[in-house]
C-alpha positions in Angstrom: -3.4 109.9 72.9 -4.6 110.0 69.5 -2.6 107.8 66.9 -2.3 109.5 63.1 -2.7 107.6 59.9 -0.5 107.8 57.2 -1.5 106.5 53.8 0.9 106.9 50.8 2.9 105.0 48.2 6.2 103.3 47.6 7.9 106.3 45.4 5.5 109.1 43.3 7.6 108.7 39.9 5.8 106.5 37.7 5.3 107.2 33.9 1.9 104.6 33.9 0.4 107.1 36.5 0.2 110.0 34.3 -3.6 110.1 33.2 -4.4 107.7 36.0 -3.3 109.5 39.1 -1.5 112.5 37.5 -3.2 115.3 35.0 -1.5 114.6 31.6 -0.2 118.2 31.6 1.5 118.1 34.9 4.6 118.8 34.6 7.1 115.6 36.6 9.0 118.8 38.8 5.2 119.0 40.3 4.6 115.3 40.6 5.5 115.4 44.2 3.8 118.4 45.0 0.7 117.0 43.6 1.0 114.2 45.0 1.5 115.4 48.5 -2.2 117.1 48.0 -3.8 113.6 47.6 -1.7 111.6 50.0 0.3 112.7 53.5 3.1 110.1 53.0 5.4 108.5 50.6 8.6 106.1 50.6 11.7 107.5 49.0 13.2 104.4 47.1 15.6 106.3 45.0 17.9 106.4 48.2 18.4 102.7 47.5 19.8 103.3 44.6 21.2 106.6 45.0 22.8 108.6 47.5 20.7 111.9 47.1 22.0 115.2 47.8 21.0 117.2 50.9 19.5 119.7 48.4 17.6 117.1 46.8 16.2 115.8 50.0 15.6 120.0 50.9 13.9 120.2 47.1 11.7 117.3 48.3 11.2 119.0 51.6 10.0 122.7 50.1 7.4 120.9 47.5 5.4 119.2 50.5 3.0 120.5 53.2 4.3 120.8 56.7 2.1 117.8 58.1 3.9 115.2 55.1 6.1 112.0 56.1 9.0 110.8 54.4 10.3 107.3 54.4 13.5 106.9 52.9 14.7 103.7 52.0 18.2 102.5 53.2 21.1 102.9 50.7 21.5 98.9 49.3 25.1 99.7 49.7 24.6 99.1 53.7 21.6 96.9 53.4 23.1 94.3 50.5 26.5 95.0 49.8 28.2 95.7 53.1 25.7 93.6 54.7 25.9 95.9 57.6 29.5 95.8 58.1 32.0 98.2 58.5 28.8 100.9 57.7 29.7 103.6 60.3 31.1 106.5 57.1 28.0 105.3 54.5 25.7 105.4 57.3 26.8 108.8 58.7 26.3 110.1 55.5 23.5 108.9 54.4 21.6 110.0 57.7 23.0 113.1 57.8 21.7 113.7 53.9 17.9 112.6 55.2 18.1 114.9 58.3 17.6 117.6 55.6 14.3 116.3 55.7 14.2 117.9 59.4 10.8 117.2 61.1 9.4 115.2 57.8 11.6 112.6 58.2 9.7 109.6 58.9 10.5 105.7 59.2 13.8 104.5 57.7 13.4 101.4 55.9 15.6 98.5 55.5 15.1 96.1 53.4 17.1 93.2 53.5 18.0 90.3 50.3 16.8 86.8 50.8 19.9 85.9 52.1 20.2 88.0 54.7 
């Protein structure tokens, strides 16, 4: 069985990009969809810090090509501040937000503090 290869970037939103990576005239709405032309996956950060909306996570969804891989990032409220207790309601939610991503839902990520 042939493995796939997915090379992408921890987040697309980054103002230092813009005449680098991005056209200076792009619109950021069409960051991700450029972006998704160059690379097949990406790692959605902003859910550490966030809890995004199934619409956003659907927004996300309708920019990219079917063959695209999301990773989201664990919400730091399970990862650093709960510490992984007493998570069961903040994970529920949280994973059923992602699942909007439907079959581009890739890896979730956790990433832990140093004193873990």
């Amino acid at each position: 069985m042939g493995k796939k290869l997915f090379i992408g970037t921890s987040g697309w939103v980054y103002g230092h990009w813009t005449g680098i990576f991005y056209p200076e005239d792009l619109p950021s709405k069409d960051k991700l969809k450029y972006f998704s032309q160059h690379f097949k996956t990406v790692e959605i950060n902003y859910s550490f810090y966030h809890l995004p909306r199934p619409s956003t996570y659907q927004n996300w969804y309708n920019q990219t090509p079917e063959d695209f891989l999301f990773s989201v990032k664990a919400s730091r409220f399970i990862t650093h501040i709960k510490r992984l207790k007493e998570v069961k309601e903040a994970w529920k939610t949280f994973l059923d937000n992602a699942l909007s991503l439907k079959e581009k839902l890739g890896p979730i990520l956790f990433q832990f503090p140093p004193s873990f």
